[in-house]
C-alpha positions in Angstrom: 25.8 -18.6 5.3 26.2 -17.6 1.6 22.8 -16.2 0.8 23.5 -16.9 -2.8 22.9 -20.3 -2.9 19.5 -19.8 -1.6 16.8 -18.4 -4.2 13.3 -18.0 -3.8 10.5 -19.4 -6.6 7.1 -17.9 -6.0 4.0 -19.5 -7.3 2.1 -16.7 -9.1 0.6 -18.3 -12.5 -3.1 -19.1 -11.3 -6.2 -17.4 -12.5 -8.3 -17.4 -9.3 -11.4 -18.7 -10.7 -13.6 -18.9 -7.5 -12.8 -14.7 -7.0 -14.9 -13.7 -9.9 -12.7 -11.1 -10.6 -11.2 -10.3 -14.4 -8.0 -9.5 -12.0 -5.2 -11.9 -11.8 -6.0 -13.4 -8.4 -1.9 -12.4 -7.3 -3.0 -8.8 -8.0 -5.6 -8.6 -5.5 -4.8 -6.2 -2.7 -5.0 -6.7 1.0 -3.0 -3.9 3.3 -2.9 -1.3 0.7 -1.0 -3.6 -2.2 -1.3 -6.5 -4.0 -0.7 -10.3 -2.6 2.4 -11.1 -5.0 4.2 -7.9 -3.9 3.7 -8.4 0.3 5.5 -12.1 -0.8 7.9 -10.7 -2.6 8.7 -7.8 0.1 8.9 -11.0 2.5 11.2 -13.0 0.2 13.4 -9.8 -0.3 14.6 -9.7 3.0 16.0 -13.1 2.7 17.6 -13.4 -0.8 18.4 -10.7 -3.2 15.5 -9.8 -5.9 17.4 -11.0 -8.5 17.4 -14.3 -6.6 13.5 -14.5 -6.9 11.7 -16.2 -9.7 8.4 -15.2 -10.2 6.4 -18.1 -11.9 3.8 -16.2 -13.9 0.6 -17.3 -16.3 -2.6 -16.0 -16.0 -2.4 -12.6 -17.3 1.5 -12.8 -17.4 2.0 -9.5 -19.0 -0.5 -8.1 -16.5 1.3 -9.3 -13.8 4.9 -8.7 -14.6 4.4 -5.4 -15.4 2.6 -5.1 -11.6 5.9 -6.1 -9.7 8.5 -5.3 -12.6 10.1 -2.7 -10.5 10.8 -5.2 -7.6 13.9 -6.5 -9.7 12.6 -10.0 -9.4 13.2 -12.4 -12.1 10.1 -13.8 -14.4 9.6 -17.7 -15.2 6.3 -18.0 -17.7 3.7 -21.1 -17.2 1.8 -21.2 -20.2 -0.4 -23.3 -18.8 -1.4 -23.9 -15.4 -0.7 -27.6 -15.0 -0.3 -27.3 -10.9 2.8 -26.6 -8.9 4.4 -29.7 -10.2 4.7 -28.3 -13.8 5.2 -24.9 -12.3 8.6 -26.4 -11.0 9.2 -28.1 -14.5 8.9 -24.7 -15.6 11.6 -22.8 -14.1 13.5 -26.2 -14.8 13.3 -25.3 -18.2 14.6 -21.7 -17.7 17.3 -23.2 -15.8 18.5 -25.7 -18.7 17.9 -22.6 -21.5 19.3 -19.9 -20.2 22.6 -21.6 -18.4 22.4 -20.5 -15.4 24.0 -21.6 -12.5 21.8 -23.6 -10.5 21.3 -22.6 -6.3 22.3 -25.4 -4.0 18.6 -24.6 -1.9 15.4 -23.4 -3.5 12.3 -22.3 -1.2 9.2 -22.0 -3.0 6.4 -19.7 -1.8 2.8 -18.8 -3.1 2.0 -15.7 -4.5 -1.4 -15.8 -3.0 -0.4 -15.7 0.7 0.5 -13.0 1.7 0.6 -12.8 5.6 3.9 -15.0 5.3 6.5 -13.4 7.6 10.2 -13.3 6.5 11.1 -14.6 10.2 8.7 -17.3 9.2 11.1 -18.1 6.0 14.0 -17.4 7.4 13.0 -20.4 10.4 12.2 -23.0 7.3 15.4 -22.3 5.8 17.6 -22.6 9.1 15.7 -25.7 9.6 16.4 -27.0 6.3 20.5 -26.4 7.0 20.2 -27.8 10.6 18.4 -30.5 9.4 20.3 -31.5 6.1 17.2 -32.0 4.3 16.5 -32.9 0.5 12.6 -31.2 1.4 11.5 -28.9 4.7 8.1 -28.2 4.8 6.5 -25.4 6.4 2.8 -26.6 8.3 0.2 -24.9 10.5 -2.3 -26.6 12.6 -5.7 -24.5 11.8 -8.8 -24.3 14.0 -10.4 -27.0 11.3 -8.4 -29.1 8.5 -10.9 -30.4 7.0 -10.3 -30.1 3.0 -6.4 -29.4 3.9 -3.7 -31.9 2.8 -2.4 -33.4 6.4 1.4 -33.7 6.9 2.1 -37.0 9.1 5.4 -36.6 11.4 7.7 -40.0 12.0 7.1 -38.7 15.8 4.9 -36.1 18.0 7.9 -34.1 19.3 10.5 -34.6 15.7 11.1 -32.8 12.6 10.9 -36.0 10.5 8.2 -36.4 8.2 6.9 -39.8 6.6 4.3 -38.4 4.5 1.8 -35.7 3.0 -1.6 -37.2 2.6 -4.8 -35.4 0.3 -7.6 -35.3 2.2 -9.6 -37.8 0.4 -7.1 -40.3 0.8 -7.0 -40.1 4.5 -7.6 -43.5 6.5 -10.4 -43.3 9.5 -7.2 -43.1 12.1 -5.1 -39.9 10.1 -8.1 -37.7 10.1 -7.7 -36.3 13.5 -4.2 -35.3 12.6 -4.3 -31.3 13.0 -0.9 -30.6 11.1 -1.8 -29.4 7.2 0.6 -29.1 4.5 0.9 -25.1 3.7 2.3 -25.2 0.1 5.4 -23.8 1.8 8.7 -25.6 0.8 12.4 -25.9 0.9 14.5 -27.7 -0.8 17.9 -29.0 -2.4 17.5 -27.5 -5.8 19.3 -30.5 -7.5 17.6 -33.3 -5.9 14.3 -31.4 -6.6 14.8 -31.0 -10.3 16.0 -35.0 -10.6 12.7 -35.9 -9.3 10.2 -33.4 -11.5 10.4 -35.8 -14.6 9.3 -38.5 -13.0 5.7 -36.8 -11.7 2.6 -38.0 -13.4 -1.1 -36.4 -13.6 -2.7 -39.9 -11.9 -5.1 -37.8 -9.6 -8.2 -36.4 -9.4 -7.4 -33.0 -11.2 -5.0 -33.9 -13.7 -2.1 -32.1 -12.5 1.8 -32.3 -11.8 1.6 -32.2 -7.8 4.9 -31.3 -6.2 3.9 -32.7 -3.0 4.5 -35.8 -4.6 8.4 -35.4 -4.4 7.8 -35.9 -0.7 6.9 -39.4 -1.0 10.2 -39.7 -3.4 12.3 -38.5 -0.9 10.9 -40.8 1.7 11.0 -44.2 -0.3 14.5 -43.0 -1.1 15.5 -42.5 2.4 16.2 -39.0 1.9 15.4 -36.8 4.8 11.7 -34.9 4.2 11.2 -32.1 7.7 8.8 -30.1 8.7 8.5 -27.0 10.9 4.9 -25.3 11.8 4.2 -21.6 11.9 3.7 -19.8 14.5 0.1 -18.6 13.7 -2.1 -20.4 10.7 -3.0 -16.9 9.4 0.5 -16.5 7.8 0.0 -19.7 5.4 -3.6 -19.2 4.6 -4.3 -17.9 0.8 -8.0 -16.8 0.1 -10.1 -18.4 -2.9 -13.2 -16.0 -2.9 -13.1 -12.2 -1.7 -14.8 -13.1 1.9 -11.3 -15.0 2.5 -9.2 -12.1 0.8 -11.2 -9.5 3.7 -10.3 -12.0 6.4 -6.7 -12.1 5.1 -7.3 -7.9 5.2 -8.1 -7.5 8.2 -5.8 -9.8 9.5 -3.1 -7.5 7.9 -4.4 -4.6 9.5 -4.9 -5.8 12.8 -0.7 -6.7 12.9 -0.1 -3.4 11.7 -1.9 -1.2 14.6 -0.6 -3.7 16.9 2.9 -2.9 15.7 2.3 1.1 15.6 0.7 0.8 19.5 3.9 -1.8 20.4 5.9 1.4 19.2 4.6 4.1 21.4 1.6 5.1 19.2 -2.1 5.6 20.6 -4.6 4.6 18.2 -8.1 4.8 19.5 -10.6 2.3 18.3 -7.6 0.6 16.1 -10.6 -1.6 14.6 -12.8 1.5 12.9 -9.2 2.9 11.4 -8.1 1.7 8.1 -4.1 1.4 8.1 -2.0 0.2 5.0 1.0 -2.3 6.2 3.4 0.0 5.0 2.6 2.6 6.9 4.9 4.5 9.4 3.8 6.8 12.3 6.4 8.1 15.2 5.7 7.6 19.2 3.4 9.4 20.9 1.5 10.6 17.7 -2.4 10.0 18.2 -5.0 8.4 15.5 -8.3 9.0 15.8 -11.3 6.8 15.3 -12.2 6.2 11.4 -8.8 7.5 9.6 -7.4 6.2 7.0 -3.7 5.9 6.7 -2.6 4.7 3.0 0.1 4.1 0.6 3.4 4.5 1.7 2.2 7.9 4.3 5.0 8.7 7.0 3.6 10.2 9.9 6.6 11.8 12.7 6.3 11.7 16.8 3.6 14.2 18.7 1.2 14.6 15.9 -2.1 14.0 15.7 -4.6 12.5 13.4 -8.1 13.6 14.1 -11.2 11.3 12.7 -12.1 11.1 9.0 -9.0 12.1 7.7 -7.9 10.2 4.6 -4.2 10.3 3.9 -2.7 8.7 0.9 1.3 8.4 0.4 1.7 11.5 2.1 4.6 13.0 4.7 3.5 14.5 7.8 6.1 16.1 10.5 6.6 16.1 14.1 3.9 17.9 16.2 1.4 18.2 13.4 -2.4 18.9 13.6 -4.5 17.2 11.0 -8.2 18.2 12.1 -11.5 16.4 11.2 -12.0 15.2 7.4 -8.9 16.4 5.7 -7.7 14.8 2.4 -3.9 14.7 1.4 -2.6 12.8 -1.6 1.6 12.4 -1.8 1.9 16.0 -0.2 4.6 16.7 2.5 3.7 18.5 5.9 6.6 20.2 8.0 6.3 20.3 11.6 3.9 21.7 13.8 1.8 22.9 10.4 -2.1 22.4 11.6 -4.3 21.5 8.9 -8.2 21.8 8.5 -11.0 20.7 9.2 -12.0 19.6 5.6 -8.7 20.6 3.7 -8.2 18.9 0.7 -4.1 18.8 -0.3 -3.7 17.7 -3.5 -0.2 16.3 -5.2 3.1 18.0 -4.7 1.2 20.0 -2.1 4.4 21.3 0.4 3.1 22.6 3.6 6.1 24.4 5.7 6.8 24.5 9.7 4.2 26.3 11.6 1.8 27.0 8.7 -2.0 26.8 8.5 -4.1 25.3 6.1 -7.6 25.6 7.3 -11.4 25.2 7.1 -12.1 24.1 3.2 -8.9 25.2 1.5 -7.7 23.4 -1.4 -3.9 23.0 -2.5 -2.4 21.3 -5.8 0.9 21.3 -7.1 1.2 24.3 -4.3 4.6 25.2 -1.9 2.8 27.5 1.3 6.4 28.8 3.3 7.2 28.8 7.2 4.4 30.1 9.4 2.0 31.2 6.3 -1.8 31.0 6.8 -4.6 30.1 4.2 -6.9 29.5 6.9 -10.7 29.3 4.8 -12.1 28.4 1.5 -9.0 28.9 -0.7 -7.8 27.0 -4.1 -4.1 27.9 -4.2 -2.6 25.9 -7.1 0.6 26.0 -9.2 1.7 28.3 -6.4 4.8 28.9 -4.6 4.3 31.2 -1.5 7.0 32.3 1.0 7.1 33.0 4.6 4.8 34.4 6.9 2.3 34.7 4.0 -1.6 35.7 5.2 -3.9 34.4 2.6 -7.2 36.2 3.1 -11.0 34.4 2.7 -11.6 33.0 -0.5 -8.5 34.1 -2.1 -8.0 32.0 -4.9 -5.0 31.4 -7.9 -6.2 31.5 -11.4 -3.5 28.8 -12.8 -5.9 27.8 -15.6 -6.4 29.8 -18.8 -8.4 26.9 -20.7 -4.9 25.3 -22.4 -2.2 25.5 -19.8 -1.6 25.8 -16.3 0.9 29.3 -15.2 2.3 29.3 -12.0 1.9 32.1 -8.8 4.4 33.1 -6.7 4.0 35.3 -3.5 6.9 36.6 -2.2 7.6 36.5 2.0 5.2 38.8 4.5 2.8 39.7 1.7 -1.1 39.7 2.6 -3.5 38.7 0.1 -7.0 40.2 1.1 -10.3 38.3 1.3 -11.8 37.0 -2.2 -9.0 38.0 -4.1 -8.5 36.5 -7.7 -5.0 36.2 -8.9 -4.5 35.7 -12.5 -0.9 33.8 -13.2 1.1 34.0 -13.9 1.8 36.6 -11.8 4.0 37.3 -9.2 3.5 39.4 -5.5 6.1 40.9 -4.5 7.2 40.7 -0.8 5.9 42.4 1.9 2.9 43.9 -0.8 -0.8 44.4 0.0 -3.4 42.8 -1.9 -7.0 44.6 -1.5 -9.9 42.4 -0.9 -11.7 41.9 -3.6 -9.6 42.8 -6.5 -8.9 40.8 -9.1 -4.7 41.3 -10.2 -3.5 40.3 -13.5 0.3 42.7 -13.0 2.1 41.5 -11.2 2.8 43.8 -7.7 6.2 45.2 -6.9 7.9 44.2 -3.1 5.8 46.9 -0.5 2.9 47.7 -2.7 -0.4 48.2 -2.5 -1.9 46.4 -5.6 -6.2 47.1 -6.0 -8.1 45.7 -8.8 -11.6 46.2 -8.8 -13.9 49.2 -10.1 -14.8 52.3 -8.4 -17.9 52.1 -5.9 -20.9 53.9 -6.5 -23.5 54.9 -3.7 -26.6 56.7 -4.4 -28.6 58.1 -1.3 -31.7 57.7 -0.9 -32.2 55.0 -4.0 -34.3 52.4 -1.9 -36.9 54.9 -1.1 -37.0 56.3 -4.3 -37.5 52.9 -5.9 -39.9 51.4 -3.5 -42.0 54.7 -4.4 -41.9 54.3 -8.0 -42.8 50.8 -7.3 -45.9 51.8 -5.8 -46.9 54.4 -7.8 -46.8 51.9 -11.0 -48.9 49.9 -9.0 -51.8 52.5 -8.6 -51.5 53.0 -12.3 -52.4 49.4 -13.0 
């Protein structure tokens, strides 16, 4: 099939009134992103984005600039007149700019986002097989009350006679399970022939395209249906109880894809895990972690509870104990991190290294098999291999204007509390004393001390613990 004479017109102009929300309702986000861009990752894998005609309005700049790196095309709606006059819309763009128009359009809403691409890819075969002028894509929910009811020539066929509001249902049709999704397909030209001739003669004042139907069918042109495998891919949510359903719903189909793939994810239902998430076999989640963004996590490792990671690469054979933080850092294999460490961005961990009990990392490179195992900040840092940072060692990046950078060079120890002031740089295989504060930087194999001499004066407790007393008779 020649995939470029299909394109793909997404429905994302409508304000979302019943959400509350100054947001555009299309820029609501389930699964860790917004509705318009799971729709247009599903439409992606069956057209190319420049195929894709995003029909925006409410908020258009907003919008636009939300999904402008897609590469998806933009159609404006000035006003939201329904979907009707959204199709008139990208008529218009059609007839101004010249473009050639596709032979098949399918039109999808920007506000439902569960919509599989094996779901779109089913309406379009259809839509070949069947010859159609208009496929529609149904679901048969638990309840249809308030849905618009699609009515099939026969039980068993494609063939579809009508789509009927519900108010204007007879006694006999309101039993019919089969609702109308908002889901279409169909021949672009035949489409745009029929948008002119659409009139506002309903109860909301608007250009309906499921109107066209009935065109089709008075014409005798062939109108087909085909009904998705689960109703939760056609629903779109109009208040932010339905969005959560529509949430959770996402992130139930995402653990059960991780588990079908050889991951172990205890108590899947306390764990919060964005759709485009990707963990290896045989790793382990842990009750109440939180997997976001666009985080890759390799085979063997595990994730222990109340961990938060955000866009973040983790290795093979990893350890991430209890309650660590990581924003778009990178872990090698087998590094162990935690409990409670906090990696900040462009945080690198190596193979085999340690972050530990409350250490802190931004902007920070810690080499093969090096250790910062408790209460460190180690920022704007490079360190090399086999690196022992000490207790409450700390980098001193900041000097109130700009930030310097630290680098430790391979086998060096850094002693307990240590302050170094960048930027500075410690020389492999050097000593730093515990306690000292550096501000030179220390030559490969040195010793490097920084902090004054200690005085101890014998005796000085008793002596002051008599004068104490003796000012005491005095009084």
């Amino acid at each position: 099939m020649d995939t470029n004479s299909f394109a793909i017109a997404i429905m994302a102009a409508g304000k979302g009134t019943r959400l509350k929300s100054r947001r555009p309702k299309v820029l609501h986000e389930i699964g860790g992103r917004s509705l318009l861009l799971h729709v247009i990752a599903a439409a992606k894998t069956v057209v190319a984005a420049d195929h894709i005609f995003c029909i925006i309005g409410h908020e258009s700049d907003r919008v636009r600039a939300a999904v402008a790196s897609t590469g998806v095309q933009f159609v404006l709606q000035p006003e939201q007149r329904g979907t009707g006059h959204a199709m008139q819309m990208l008529k218009a763009d059609f007839e101004l700019s010249g473009a050639p128009l596709p032979k098949h359009l399918l039109v999808l809403s920007g506000d439902v986002p569960l919509i599989r691409p094996e779901t779109i890819t089913a309406v379009r075969d259809l839509h070949l097989r069947e010859h159609a002028a208009m496929t529609i894509l149904t679901a048969v929910p638990p309840d249809p009350t308030g849905y618009g009811r699609v009515l099939r020539a026969s039980e068993n066929g494609p063939e579809v006679t009508a789509i009927v509001e519900q108010k204007s249902l007879t006694p006999d049709q309101l039993a019919t399970p089969e609702i109308n999704s908002g889901i279409y397909c169909f021949e672009t030209r035949d489409l745009f022939a029929k948008l002119d001739a659409l009139d506002t003669n309903n109860a909301h004042g608007e250009f309906y395209l499921t109107d066209v139907a009935a065109m089709f069918v008075a014409e005798g042109k062939r109108v087909v249906a085909i009904q998705a495998d689960s109703v939760d891919e056609v629903l779109g949510a109009n208040t932010i109880a339905e969005m959560m359903h529509l949430d959770a719903a996402m992130r139930r189909a995402t653990a059960r894809r991780l588990m079908a793939n050889g991951v172990t994810i205890f108590l899947p239902e306390t764990c919060i895990i964005d759709a485009e998430v990707s963990v290896g076999s045989d790793t382990v989640i842990e009750p109440y972690v939180q997997l976001l963004g666009n985080t890759r996590i390799g085979t063997d490792s595990r994730i222990r509870s109340y961990s938060v990671i955000q866009s973040s690469t983790i290795g093979n054979g990893v350890l991430v104990r209890n309650g660590c933080i990581l924003d778009t850092a990178e872990v090698a294999d087998n590094a162990v991190l935690g409990p409670y460490a906090h990696l900040r961005p462009e945080s690198s961990i190596g193979e085999g290294a340690h972050v530990g009990n409350f250490v802190e990392t931004k902007k920070a490179t810690l080499g093969k098999g090096s250790k910062a195992n408790h209460l460190n900040y180690l920022g704007d840092t490079v360190i090399g291999a086999n690196v022992n940072i000490g207790a409450g060692a700390i980098t001193c990046n900041y000097d109130g204007q700009h930030k310097h950078l630290t680098t430790i060079g391979d086998g060096a120890f850094v002693g307990s509390d240590a302050t170094l002031v960048a930027p500075i740089n410690i020389g492999a295989g050097s000593y730093v004393a515990a306690g000292s504060s550096i501000t030179e930087d220390v030559p490969e194999g040195a010793l490097a001390l920084g902090r004054a001499r200690q005085v101890t004066k014998p005796g000085w407790v008793a002596a002051q613990k008599a004068a104490q007393k003796s000012r005491n008779k005095n009084c």
